[in-house]
Structures are given as C-alpha cells and as structure tokens.
C-alpha positions in Angstrom: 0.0 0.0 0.0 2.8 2.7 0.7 4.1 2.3 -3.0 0.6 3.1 -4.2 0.5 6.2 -2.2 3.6 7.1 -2.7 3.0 7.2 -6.6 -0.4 8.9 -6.1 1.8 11.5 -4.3 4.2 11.6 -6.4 7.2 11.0 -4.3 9.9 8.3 -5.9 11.9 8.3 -3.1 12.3 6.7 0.3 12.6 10.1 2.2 8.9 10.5 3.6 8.3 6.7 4.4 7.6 7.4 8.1 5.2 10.0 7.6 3.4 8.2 4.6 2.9 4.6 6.6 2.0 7.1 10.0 -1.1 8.6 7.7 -2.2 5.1 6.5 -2.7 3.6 10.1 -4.6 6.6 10.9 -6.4 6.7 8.1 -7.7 3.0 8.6 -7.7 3.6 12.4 -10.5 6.3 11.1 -11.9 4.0 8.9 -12.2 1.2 11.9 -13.9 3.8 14.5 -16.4 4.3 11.9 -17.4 0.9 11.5 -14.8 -0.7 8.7 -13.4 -3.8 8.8 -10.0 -4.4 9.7 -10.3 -7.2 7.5 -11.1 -5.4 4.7 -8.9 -2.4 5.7 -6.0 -4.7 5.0 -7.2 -5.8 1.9 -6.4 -4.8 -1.7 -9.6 -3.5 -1.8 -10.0 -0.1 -4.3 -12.2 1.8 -2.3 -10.4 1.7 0.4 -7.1 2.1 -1.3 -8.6 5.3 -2.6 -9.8 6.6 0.7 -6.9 6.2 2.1 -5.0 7.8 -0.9 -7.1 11.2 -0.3 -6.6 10.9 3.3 -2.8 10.9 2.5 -3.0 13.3 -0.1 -4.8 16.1 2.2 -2.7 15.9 5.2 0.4 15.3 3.8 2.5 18.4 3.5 2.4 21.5 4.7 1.8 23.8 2.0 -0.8 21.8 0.2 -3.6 24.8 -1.5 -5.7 21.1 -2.3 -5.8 19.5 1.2 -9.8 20.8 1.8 -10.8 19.6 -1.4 -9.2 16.2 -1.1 -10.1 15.9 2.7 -13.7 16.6 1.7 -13.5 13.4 -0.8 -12.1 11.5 1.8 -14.9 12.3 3.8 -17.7 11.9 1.3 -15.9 8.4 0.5 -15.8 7.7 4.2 -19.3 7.8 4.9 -20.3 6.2 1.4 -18.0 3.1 3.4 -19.9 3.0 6.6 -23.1 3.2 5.1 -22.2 0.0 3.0 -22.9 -3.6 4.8 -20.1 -4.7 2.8 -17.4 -3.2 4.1 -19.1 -3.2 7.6 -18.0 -6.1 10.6 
C-alpha cells in the first residue's frame, strides 16, 4: 500500500516513508472507529485504497492549497463506506 500512495503522491523516493505509513494507520484507524473492517482495511480492496490515498493526499504536506478539497472526498468516501454492509463487521 505505501508504493501506491507514494506514486499517487508523487514521491519516488524513500525520504517520507515514516510520515506516509504514519497517515495510512490513521487513516484505517479512522476507517475502523467508523465501522470498517479491519479485515477489509487490509485488503487490496480499491475503495479503500482510494480513501486512504485522499486521506494521505490532504494531510500530507504543509503547503498543500488542495488538502480541503481532497479531505472533503475523503470524507464523502468515508461515509459512502460506513453506510455500506459490505465493508461493515
């Protein structure tokens, strides 16, 4: 999963690694409180790749003008995922 951000974020290097894997458990830590899971959270599963890709993508950085946008995607997505038995325990 951290290569897949990674490239979503454009980053080909090993540099940010920390903070990148530190955003994806909190992410699916989100994702869990809400009803998710873990099963699936640690799965290949797109949606939740992709949620967790704009999760990444709006709080990584710290001058990042597109962090509401993606963080209101994120959000959108999150709540499409807990409304969803199939993602649910």
């Amino acid at each position: 999963m951290l290569e897949k951000v990674k490239l979503s974020l454009r980053i080909n290097n090993d540099a940010f690694d920390e903070e990148i894997n530190s955003l994806i458990k909190s992410c699916k830590k989100e994702l869990e409180l809400v009803g998710i899971a873990p099963s699936i959270l640690n799965s290949n599963d797109a949606m939740i790749l992709q949620a967790i890709t704009l999760y990444c993508k709006a709080h990584f950085g710290f001058d990042n003008s597109e962090a509401e946008r993606y963080m209101k995607s994120y959000e959108s997505l999150k709540i499409l995922l807990s409304t969803n038995t199939k993602y649910k325990e």
